[in-house]
DSSP file (Angstrom, degrees, kcal/mol; ACC not computed):
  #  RESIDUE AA STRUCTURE BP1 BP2  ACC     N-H-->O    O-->H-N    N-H-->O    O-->H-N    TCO  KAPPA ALPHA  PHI   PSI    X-CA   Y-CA   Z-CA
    1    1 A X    >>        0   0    0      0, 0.0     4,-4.1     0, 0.0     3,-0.5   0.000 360.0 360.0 360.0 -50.9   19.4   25.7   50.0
    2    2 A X  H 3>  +     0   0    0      1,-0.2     4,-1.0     2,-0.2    54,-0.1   0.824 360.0  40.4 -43.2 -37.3   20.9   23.4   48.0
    3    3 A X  H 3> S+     0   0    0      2,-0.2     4,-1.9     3,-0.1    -1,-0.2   0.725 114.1  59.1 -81.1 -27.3   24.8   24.2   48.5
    4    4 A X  H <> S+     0   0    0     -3,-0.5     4,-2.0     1,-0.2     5,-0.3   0.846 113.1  41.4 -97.6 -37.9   23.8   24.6   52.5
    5    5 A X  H  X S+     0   0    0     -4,-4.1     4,-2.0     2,-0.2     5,-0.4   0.956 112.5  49.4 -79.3 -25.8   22.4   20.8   52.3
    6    6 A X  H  X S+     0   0    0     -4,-1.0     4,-4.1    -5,-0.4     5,-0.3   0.978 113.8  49.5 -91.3 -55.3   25.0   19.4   50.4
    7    7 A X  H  X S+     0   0    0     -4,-1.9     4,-1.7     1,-0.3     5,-0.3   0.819 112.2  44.4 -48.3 -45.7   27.5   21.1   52.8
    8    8 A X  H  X S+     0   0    0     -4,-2.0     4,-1.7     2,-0.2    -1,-0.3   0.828 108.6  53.2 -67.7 -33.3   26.1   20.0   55.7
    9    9 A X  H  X S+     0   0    0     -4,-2.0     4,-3.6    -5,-0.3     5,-0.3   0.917 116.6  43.9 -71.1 -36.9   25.4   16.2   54.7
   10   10 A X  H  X S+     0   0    0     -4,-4.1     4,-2.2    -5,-0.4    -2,-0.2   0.969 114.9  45.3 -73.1 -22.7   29.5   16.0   53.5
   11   11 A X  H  X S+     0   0    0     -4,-1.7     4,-1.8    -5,-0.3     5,-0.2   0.774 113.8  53.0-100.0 -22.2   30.8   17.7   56.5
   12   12 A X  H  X S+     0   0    0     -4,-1.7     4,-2.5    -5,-0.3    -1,-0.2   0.862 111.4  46.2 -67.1 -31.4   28.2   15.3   58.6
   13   13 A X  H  X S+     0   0    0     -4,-3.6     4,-0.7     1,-0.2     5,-0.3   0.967 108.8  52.6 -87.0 -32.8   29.7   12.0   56.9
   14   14 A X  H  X S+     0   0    0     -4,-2.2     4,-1.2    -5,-0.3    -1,-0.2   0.867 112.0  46.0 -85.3 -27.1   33.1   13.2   57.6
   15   15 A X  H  X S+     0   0    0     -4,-1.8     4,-2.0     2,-0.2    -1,-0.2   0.841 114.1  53.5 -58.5 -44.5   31.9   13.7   61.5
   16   16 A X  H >< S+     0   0    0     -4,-2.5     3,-6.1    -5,-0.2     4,-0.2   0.787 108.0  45.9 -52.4 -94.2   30.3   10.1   61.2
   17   17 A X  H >X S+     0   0    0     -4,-0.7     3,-1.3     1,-0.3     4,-1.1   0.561 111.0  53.8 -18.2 -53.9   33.4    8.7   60.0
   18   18 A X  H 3X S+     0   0    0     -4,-1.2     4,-3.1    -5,-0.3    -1,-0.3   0.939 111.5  46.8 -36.7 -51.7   35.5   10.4   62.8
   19   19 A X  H <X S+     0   0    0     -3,-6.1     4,-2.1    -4,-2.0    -1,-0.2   0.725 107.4  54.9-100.3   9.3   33.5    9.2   65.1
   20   20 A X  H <> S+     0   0    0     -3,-1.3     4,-1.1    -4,-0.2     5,-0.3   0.873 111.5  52.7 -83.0 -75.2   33.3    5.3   63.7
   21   21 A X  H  X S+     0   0    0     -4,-1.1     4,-2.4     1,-0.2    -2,-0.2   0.529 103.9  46.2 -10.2 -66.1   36.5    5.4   63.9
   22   22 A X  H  X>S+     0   0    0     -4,-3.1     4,-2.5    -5,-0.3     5,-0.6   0.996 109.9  60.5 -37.7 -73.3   37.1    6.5   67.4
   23   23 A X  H  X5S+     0   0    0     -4,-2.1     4,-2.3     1,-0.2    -1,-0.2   0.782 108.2  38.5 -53.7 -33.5   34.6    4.1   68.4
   24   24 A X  H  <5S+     0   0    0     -4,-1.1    -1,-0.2     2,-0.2    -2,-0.2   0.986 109.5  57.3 -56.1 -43.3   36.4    0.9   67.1
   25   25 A X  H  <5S+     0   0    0     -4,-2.4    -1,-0.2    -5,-0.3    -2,-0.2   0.829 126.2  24.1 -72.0 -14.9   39.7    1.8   67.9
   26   26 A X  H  X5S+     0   0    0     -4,-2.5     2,-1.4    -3,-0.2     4,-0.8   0.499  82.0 104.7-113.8   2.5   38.3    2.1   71.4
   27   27 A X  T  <<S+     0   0    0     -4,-2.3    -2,-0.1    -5,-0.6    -3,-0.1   0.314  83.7  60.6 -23.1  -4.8   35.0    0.0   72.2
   28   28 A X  T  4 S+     0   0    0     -2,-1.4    -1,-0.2    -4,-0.2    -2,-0.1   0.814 104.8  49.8-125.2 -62.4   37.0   -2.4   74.1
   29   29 A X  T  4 S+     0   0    0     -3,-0.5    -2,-0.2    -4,-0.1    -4,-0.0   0.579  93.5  82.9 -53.3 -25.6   38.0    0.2   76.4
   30   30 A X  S  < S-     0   0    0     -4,-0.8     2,-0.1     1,-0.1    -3,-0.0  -0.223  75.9-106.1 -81.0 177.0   34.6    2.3   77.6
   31   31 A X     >  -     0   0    0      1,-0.1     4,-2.1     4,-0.0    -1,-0.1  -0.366  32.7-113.0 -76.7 168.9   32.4    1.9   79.7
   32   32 A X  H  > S+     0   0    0      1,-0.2     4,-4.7     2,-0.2     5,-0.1   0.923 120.2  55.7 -91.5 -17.1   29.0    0.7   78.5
   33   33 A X  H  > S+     0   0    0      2,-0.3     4,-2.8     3,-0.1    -1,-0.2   0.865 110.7  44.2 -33.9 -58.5   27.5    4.2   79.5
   34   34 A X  H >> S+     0   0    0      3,-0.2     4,-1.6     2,-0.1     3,-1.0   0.975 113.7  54.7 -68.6 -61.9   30.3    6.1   77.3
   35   35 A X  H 3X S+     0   0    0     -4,-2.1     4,-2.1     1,-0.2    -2,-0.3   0.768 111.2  39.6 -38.8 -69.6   29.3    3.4   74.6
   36   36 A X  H 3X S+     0   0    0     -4,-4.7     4,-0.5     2,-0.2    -1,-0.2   0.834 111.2  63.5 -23.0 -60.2   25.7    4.3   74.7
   37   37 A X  H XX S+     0   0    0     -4,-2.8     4,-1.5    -3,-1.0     3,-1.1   0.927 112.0  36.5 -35.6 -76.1   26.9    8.1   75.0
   38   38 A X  H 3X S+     0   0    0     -4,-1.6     4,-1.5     1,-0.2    -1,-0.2   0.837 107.2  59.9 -83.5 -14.4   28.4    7.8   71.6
   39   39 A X  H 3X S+     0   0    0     -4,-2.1     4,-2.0    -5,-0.4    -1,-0.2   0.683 112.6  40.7 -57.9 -10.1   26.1    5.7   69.8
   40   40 A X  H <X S+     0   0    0     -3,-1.1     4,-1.1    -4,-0.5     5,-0.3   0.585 106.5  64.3-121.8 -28.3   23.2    8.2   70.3
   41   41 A X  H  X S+     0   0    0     -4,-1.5     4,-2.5    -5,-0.2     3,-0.2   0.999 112.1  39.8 -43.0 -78.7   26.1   10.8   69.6
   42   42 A X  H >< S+     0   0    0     -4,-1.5     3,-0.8     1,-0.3     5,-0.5   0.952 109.6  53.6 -65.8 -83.5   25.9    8.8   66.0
   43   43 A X  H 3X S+     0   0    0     -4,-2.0     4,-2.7     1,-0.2     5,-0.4   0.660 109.1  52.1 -26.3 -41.1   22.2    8.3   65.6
   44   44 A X  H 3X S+     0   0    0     -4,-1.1     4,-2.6     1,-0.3     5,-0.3   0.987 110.1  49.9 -57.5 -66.2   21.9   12.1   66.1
   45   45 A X  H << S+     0   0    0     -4,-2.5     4,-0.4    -3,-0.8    -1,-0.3   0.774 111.6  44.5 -39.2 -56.8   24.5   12.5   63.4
   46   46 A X  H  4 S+     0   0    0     -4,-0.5     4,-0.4     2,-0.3    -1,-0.2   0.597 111.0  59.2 -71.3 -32.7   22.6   10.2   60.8
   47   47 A X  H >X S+     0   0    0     -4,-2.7     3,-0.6    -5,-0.5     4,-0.6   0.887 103.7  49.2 -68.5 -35.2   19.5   12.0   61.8
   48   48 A X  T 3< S+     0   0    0     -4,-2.6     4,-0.4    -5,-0.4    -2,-0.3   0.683 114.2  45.0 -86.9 -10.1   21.0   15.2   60.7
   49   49 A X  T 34 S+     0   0    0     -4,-0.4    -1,-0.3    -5,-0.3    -2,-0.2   0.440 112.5  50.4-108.3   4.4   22.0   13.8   57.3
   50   50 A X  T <> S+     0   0    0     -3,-0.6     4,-1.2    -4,-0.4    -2,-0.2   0.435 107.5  50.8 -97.6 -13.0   18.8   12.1   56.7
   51   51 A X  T  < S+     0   0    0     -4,-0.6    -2,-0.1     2,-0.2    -3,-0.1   0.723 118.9  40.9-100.9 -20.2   16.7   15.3   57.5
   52   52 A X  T  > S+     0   0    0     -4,-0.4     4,-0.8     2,-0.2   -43,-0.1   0.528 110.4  59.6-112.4  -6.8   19.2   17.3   54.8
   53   53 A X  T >4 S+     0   0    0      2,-0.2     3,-0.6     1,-0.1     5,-0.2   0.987 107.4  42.8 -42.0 -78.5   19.0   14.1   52.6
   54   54 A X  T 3< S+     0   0    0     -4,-1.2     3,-0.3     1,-0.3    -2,-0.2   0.243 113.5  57.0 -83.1  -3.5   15.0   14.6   52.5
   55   55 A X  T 3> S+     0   0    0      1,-0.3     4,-1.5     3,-0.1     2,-0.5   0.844 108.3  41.7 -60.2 -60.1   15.7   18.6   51.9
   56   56 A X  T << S+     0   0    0     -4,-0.8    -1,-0.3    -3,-0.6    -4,-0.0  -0.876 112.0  56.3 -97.6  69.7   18.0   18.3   48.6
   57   57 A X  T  > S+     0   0    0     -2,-0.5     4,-0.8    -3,-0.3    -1,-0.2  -0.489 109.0  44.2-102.4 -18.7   15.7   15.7   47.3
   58   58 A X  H  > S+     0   0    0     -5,-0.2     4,-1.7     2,-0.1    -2,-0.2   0.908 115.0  52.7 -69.7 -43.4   12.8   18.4   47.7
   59   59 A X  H  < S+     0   0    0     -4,-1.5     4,-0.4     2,-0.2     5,-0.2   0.720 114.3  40.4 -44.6 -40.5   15.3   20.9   46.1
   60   60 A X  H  > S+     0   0    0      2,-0.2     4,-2.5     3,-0.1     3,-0.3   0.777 105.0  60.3-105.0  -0.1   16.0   18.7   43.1
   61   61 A X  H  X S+     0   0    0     -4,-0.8     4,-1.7     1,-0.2     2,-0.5   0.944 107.3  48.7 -67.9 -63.2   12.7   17.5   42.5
   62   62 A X  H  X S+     0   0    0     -4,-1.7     4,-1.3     1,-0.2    -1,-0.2   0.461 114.3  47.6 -41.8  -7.6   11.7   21.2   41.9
   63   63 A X  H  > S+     0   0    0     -2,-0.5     4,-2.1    -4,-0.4    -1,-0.2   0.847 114.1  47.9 -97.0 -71.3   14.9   21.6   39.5
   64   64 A X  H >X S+     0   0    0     -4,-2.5     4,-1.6     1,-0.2     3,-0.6   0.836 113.5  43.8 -33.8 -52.8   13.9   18.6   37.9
   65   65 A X  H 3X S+     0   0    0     -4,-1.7     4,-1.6     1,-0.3    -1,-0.2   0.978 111.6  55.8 -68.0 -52.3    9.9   19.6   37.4
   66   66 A X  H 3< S+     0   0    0     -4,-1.3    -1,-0.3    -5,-0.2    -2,-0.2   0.708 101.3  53.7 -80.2   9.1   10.8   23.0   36.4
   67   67 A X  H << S+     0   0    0     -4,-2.1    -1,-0.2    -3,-0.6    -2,-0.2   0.969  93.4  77.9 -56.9 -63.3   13.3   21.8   33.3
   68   68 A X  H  <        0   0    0     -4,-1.6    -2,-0.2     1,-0.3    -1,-0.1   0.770 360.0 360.0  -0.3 -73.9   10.3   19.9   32.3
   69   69 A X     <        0   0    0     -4,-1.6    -1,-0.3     0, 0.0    -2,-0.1   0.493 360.0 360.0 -80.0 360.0    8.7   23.3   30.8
């Protein structure tokens, strides 16, 4: 589980990024409809790296606890 979050959270910020980008270099140009359209495009994205966030920190507590013994 661990390598499957980790993967998904880098390959999610490199999709964020992609898609801040986009939106500055063109913000000026949509409509506010597309604008909306891809902000909720990014929350969805930041939802999916927060949900695999709160995964791998359930994964490494258990790492953690069972060194402990």
């Amino acid at each position: 589980m661990l390598a499957i979050d980790l993967n998904d959270i880098f390959e999610s910020c490199y999709n964020y990024m992609r898609m801040l980008s986009e939106l500055a270099a063109a913000a000026e140009d949509m409509s506010k409809e597309t604008l909306i359209e891809k902000l909720i495009d990014m929350e969805i994205e930041l939802d999916h790296i927060h949900w695999h966030y709160k995964s791998l920190k359930k994964e490494l507590k258990k790492i953690y606890n069972s060194s402990d013994k």
